[in-house]
Backbone as JSON Lines, residues from 0, in Angstrom:
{"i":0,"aa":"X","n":[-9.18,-83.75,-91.54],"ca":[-9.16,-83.49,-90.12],"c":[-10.52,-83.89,-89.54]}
{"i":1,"aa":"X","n":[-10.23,-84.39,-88.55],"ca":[-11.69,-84.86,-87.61],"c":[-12.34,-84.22,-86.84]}
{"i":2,"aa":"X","n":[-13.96,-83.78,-87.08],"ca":[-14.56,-83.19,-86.34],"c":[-14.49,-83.49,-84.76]}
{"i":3,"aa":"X","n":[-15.32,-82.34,-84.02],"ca":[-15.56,-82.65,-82.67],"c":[-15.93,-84.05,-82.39]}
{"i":4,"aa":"X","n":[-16.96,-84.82,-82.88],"ca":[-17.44,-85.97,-82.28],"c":[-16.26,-87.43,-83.42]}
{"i":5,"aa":"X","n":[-15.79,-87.08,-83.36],"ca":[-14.64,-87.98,-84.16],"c":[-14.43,-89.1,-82.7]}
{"i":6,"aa":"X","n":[-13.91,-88.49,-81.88],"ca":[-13.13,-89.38,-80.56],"c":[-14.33,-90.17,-80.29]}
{"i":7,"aa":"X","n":[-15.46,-89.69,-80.48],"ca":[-16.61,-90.6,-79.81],"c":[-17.21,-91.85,-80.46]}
{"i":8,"aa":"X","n":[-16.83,-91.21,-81.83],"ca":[-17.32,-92.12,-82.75],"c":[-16.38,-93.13,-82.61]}
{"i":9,"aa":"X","n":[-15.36,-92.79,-82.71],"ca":[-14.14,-94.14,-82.69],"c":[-13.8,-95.15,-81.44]}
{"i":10,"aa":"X","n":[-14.63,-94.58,-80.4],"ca":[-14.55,-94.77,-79.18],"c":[-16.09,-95.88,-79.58]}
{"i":11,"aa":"X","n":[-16.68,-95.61,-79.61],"ca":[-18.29,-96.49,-80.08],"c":[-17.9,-97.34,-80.76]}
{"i":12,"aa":"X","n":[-17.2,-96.92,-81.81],"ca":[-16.71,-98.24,-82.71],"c":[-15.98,-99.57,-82.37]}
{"i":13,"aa":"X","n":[-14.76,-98.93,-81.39],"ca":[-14.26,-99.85,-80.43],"c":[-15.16,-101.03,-79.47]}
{"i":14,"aa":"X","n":[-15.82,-99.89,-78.65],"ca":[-16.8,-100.51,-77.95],"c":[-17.49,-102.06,-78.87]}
{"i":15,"aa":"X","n":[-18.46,-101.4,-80.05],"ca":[-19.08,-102.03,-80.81],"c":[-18.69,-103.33,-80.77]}
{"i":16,"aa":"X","n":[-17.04,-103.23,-81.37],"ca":[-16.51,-104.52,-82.15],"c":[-16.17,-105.15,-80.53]}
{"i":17,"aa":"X","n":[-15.77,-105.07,-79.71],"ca":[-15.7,-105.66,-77.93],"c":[-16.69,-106.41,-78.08]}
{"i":18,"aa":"X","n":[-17.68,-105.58,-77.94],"ca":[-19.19,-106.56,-78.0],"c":[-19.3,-107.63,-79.03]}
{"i":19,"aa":"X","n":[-19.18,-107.26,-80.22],"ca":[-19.72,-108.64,-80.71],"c":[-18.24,-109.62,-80.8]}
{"i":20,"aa":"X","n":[-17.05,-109.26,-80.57],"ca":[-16.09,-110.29,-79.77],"c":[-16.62,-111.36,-78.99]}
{"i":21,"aa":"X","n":[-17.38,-110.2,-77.69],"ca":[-17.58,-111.76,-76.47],"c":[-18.82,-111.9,-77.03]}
{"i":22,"aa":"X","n":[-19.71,-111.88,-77.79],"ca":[-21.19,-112.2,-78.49],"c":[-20.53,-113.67,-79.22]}
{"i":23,"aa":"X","n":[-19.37,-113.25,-79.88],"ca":[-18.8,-114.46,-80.45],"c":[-17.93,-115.49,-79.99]}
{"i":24,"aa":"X","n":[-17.07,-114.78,-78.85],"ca":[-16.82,-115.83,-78.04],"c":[-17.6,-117.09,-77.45]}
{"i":25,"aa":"X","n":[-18.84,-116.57,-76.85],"ca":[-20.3,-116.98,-76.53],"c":[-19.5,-117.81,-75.1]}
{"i":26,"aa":"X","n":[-18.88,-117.28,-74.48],"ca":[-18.5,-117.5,-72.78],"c":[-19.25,-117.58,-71.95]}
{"i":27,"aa":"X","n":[-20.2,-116.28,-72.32],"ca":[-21.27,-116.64,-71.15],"c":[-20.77,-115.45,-70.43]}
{"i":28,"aa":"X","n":[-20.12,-114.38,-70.61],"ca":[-19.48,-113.07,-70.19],"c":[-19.6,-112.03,-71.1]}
{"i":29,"aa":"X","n":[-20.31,-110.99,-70.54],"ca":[-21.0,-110.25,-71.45],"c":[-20.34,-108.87,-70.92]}
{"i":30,"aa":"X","n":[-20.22,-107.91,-71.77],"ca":[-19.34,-106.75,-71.43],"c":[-20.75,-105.68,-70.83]}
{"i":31,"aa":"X","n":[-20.13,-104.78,-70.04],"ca":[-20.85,-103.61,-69.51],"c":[-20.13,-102.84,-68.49]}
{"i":32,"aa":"X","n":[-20.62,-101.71,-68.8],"ca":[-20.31,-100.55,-68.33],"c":[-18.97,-100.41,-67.98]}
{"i":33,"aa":"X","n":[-18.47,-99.44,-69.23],"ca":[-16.86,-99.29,-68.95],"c":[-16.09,-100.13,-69.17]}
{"i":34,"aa":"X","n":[-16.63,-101.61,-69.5],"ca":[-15.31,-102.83,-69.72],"c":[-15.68,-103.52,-68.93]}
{"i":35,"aa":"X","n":[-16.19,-103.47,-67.38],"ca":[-16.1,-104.06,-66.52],"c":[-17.29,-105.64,-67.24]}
{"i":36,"aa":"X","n":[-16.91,-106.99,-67.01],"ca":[-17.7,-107.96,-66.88],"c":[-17.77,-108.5,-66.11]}
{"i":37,"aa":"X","n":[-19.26,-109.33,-66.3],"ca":[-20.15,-109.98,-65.47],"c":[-20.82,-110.92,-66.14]}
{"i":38,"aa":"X","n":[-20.98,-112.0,-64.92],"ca":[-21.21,-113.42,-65.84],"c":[-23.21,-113.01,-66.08]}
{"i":39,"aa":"X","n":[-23.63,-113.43,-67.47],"ca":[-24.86,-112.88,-67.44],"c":[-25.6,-114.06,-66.81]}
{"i":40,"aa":"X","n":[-27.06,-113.73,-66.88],"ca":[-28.04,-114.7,-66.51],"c":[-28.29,-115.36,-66.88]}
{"i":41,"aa":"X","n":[-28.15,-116.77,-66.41],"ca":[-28.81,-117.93,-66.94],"c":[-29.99,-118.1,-67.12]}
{"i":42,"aa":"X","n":[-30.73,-118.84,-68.11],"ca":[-32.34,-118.89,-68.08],"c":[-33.15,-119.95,-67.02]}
{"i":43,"aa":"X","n":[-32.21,-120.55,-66.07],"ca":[-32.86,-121.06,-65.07],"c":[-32.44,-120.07,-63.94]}
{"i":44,"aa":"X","n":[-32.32,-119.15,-63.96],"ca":[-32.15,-118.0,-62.55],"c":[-33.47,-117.39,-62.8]}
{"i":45,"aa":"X","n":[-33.89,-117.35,-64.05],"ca":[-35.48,-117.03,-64.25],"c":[-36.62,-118.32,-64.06]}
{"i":46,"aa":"X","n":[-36.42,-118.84,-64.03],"ca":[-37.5,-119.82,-63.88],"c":[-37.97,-120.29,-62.22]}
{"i":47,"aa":"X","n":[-39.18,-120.76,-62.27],"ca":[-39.31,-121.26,-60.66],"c":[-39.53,-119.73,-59.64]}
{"i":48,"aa":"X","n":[-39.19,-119.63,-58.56],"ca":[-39.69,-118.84,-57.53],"c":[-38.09,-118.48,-56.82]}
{"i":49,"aa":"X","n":[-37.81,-117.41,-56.37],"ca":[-36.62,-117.12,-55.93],"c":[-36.68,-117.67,-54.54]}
{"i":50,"aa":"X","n":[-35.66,-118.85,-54.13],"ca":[-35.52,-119.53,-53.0],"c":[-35.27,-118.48,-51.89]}
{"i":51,"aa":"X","n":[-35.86,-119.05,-50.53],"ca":[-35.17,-118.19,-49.36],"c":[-34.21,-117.78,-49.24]}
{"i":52,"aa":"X","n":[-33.51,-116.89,-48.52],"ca":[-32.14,-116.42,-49.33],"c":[-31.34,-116.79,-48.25]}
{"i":53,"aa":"X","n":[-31.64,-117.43,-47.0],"ca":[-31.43,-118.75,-46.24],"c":[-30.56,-119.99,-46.81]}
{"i":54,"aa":"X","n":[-31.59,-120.3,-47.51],"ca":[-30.99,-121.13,-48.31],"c":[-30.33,-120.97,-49.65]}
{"i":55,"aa":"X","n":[-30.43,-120.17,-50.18],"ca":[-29.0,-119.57,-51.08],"c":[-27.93,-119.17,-50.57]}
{"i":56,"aa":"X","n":[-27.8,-118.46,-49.15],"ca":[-26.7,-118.58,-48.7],"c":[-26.23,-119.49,-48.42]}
{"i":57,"aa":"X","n":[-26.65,-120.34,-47.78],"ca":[-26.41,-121.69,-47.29],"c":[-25.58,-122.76,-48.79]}
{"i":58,"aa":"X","n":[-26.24,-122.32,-49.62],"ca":[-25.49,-122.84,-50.78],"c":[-24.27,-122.42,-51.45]}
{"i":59,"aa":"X","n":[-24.3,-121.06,-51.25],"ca":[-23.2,-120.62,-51.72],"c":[-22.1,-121.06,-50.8]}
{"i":60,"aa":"X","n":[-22.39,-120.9,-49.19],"ca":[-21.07,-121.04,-48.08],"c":[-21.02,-122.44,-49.06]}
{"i":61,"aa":"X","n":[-22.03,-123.84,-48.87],"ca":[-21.19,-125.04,-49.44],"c":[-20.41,-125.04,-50.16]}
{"i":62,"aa":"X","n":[-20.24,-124.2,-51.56],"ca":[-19.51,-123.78,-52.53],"c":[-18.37,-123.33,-52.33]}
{"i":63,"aa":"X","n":[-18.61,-122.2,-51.28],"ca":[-16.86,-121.62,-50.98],"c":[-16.17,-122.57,-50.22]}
{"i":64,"aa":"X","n":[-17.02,-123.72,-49.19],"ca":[-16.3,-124.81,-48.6],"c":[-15.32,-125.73,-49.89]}
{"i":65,"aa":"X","n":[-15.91,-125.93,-50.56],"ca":[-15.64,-126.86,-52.15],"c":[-14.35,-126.23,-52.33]}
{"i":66,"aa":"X","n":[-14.5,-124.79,-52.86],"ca":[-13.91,-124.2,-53.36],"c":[-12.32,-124.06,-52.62]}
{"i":67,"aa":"X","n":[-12.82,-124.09,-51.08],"ca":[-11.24,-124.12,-50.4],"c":[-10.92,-125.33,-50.09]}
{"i":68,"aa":"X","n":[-11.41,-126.71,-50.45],"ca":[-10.79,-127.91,-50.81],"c":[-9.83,-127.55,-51.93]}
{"i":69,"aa":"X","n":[-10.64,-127.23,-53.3],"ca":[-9.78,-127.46,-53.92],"c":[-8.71,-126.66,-53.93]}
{"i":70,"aa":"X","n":[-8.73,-125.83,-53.22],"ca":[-7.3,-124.79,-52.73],"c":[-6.55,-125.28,-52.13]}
{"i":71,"aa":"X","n":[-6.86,-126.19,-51.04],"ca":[-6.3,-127.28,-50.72],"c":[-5.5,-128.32,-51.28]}
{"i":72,"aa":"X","n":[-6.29,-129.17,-52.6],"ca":[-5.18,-129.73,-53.2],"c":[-4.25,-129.16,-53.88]}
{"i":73,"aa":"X","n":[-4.16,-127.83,-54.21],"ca":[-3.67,-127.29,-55.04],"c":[-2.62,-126.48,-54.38]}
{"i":74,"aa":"X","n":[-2.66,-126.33,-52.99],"ca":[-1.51,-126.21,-51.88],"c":[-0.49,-127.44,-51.6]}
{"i":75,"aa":"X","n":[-1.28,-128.09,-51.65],"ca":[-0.83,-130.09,-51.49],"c":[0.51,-130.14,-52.5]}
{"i":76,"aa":"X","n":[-0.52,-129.99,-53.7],"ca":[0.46,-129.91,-54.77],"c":[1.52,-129.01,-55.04]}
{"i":77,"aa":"X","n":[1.32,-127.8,-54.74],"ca":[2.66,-127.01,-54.78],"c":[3.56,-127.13,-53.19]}
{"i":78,"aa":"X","n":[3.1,-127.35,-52.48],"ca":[3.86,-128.45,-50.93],"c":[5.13,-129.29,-51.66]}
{"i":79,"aa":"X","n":[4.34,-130.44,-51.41],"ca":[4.77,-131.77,-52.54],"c":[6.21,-131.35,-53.26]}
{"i":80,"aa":"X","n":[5.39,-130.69,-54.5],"ca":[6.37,-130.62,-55.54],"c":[7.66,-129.76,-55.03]}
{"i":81,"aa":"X","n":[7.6,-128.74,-54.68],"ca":[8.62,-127.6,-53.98],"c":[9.5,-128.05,-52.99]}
{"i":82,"aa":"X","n":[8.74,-128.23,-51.66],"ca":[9.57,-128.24,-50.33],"c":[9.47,-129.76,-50.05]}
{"i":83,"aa":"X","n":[9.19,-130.74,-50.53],"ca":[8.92,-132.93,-49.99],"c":[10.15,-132.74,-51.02]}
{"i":84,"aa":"X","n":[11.53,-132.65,-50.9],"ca":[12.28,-133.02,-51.88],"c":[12.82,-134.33,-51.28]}
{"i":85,"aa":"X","n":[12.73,-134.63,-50.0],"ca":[13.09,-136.47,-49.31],"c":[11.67,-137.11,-49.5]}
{"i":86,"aa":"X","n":[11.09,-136.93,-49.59],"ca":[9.74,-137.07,-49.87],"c":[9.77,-138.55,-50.88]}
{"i":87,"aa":"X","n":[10.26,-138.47,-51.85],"ca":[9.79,-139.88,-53.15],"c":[11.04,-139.19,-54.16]}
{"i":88,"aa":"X","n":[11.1,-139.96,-55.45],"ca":[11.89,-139.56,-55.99],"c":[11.26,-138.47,-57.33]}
{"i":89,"aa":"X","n":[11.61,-137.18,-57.94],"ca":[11.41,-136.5,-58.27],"c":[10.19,-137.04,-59.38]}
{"i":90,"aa":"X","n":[10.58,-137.59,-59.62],"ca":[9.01,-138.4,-60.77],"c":[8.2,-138.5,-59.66]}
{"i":91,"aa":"X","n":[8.04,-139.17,-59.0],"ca":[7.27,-139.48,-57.95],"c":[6.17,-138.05,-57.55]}
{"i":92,"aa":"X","n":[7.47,-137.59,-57.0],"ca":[6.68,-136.24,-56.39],"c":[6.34,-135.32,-57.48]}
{"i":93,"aa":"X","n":[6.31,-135.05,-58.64],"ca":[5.9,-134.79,-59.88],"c":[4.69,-135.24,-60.41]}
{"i":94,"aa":"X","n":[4.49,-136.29,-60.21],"ca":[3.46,-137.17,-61.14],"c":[2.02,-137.05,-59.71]}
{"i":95,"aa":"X","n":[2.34,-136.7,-58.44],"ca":[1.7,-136.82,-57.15],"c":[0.74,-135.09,-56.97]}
{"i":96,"aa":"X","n":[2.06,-134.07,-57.78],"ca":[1.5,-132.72,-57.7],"c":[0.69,-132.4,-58.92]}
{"i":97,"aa":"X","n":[1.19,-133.0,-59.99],"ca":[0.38,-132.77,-60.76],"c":[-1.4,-133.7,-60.84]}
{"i":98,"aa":"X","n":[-1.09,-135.21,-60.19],"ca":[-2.36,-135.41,-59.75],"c":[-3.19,-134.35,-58.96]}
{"i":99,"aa":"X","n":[-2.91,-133.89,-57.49],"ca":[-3.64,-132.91,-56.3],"c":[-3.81,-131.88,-57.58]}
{"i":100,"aa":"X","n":[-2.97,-131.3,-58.62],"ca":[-3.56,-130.16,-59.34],"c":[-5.12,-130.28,-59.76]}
{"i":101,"aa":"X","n":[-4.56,-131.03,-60.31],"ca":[-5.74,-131.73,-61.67],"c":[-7.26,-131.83,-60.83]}
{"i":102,"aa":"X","n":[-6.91,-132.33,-59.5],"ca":[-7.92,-132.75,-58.77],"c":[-8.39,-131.38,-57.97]}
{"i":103,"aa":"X","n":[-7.89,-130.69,-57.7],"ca":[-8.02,-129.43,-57.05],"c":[-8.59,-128.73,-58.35]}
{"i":104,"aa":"X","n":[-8.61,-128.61,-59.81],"ca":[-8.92,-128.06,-60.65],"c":[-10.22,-128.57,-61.17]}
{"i":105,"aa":"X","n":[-10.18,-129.78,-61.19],"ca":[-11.71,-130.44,-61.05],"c":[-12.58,-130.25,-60.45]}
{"i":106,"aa":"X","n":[-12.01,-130.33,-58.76],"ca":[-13.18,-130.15,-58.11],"c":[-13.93,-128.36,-58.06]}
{"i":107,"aa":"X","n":[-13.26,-127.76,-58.22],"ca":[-13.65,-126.18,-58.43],"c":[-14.53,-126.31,-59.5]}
{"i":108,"aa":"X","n":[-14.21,-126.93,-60.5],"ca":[-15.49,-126.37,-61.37],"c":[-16.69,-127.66,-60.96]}
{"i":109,"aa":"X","n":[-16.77,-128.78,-60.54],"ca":[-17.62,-129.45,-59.93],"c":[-18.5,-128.92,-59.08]}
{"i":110,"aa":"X","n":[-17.35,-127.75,-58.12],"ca":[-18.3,-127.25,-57.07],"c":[-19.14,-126.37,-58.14]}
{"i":111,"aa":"X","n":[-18.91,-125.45,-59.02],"ca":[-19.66,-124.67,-59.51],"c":[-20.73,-125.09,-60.36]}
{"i":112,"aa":"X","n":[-20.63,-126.52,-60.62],"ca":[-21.78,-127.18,-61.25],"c":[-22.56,-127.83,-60.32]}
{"i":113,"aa":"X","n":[-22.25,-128.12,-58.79],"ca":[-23.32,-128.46,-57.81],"c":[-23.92,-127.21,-57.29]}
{"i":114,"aa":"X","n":[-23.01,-126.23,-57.29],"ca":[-24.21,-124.93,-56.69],"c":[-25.06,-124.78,-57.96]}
{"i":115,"aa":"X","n":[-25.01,-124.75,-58.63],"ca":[-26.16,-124.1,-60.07],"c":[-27.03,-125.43,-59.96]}
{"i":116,"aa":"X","n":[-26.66,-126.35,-59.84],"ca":[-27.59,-127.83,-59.59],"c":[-28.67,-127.75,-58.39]}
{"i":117,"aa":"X","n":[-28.26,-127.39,-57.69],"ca":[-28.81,-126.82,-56.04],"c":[-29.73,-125.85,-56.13]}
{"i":118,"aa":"X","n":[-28.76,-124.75,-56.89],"ca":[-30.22,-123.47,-57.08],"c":[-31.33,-123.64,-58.08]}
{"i":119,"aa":"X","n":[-31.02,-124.68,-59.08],"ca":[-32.61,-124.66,-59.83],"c":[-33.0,-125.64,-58.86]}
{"i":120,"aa":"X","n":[-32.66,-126.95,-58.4],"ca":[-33.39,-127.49,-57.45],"c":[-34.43,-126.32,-56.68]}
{"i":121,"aa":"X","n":[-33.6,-126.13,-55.84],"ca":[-34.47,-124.9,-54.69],"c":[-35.49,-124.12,-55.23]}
{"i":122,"aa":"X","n":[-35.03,-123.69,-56.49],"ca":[-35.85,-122.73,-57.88],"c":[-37.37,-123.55,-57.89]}
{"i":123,"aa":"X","n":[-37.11,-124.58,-58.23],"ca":[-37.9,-125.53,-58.7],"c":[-39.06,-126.05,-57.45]}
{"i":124,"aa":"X","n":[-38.81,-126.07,-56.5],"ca":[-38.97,-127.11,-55.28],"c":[-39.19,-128.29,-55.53]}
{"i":125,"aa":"X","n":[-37.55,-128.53,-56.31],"ca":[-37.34,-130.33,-55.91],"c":[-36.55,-131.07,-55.03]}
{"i":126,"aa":"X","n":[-36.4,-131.88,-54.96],"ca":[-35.07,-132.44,-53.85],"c":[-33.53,-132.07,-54.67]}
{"i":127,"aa":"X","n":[-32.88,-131.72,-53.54],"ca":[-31.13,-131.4,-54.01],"c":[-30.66,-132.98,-54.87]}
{"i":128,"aa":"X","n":[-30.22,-132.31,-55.77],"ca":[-29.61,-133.55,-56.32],"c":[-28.26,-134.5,-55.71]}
{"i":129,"aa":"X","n":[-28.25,-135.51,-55.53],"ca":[-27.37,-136.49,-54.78],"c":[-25.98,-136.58,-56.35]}
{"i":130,"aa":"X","n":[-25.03,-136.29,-55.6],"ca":[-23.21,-136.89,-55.72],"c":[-22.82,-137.53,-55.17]}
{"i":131,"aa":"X","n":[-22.0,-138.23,-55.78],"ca":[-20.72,-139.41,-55.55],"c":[-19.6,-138.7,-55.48]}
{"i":132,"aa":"X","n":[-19.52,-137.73,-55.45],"ca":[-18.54,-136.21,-55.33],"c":[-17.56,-136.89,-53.81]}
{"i":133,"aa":"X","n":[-18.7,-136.86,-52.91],"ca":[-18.16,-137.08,-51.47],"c":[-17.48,-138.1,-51.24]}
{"i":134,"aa":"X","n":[-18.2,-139.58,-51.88],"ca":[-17.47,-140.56,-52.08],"c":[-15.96,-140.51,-52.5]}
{"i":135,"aa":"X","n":[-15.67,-140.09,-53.54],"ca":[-14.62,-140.05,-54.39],"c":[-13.72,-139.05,-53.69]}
{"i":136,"aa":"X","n":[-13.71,-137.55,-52.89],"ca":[-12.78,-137.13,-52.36],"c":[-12.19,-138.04,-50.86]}
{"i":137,"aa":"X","n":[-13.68,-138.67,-50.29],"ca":[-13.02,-139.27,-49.11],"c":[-11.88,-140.47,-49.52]}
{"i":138,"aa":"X","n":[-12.19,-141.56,-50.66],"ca":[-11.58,-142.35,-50.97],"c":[-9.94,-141.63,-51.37]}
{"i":139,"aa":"X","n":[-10.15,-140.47,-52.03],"ca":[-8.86,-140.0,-52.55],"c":[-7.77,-139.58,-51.42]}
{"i":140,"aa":"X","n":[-8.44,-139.17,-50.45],"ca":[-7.92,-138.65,-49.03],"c":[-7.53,-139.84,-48.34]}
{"i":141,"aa":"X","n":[-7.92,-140.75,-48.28],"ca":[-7.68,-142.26,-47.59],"c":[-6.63,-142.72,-48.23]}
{"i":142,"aa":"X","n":[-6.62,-143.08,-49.59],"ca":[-5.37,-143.62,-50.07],"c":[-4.17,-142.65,-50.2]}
{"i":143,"aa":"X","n":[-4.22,-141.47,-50.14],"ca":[-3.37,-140.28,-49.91],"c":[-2.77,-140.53,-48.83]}
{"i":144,"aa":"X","n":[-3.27,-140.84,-47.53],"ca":[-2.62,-140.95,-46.08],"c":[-2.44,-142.06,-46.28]}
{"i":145,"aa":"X","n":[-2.84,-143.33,-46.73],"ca":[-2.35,-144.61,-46.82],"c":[-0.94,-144.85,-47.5]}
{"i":146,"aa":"X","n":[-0.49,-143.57,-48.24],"ca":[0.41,-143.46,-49.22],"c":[1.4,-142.67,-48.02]}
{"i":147,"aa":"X","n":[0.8,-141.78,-47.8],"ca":[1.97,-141.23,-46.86],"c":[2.44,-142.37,-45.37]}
{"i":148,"aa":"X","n":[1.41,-143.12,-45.1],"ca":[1.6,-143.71,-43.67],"c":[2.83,-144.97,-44.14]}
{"i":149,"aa":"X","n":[2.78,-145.36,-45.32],"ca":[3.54,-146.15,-45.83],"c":[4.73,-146.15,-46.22]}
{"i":150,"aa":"X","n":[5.18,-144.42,-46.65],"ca":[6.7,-144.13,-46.31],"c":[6.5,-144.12,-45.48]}
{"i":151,"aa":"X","n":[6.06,-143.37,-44.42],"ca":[6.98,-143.05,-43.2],"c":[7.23,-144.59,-42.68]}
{"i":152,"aa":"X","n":[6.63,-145.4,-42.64],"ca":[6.92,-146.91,-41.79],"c":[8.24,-147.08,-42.34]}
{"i":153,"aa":"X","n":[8.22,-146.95,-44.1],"ca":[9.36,-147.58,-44.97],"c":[10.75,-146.99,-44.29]}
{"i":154,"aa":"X","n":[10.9,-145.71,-44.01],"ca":[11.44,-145.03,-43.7],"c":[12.11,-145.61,-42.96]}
């Protein structure tokens, strides 16, 4: 039979083995308090001088802008695929949603690698680093409507 501190111990033990789980996962998500996680600190959030917080906001809004692009294609794509059933023929509109996915899934984690790019910049006081990011969605958006302007004429 198990003493008083039995539940606690087994309860620690649990805990314990959690921890060195995500220690071994090595995600980059570290457990605390109660279960709840949080992404830990990077070793360039320590380095450099903590930017105006002006301009960290300012970086982050860019980010959530990014971020509701790619919500965007990823609306596109479930659009498309679901309700465009005159739209192209089912390959068509298949092979079109799963592109906007892919691309809507890309660009989300892109955005999250230009904000962390941005904040050691700022960290640092160097210049923001330059993408072809912009390039490549405007081009994708152009031939997208070039694609759509071309049924409808066909039509």
């Amino acid at each position: 039979m198990a003493g008083p501190g039995a539940g606690y111990a087994r309860d620690n033990a649990r805990a314990c083995r959690l921890d060195a789980l995500w220690i071994a996962a090595g995600t980059g998500i570290e457990r605390r308090h109660g279960g709840m996680m949080f992404f830990k600190d990077k070793a360039w959030q320590r380095e450099g001088k903590n930017p105006d917080y002006r301009f960290s906001l300012a970086n982050e809004r860019t980010f959530l802008a990014w971020v509701r692009t790619a919500l965007a294609f990823l609306a596109g794509s479930l659009a498309i695929d679901q309700w465009a059933t005159a739209f192209a023929t089912p390959l068509i509109r298949s092979l079109l949603a799963i592109l906007l996915a892919i691309c809507g899934a890309v660009l989300a984690l892109v955005a999250l690698r230009r904000w962390e790019e941005n904040e050691k910049a700022m960290r640092k006081d160097e210049a923001l680093p330059y993408t072809r990011l912009l390039q490549t969605i405007s081009l994708m958006v152009v031939l997208i409507a070039l694609a759509l302007v071309i049924f409808i004429v066909a039509e």
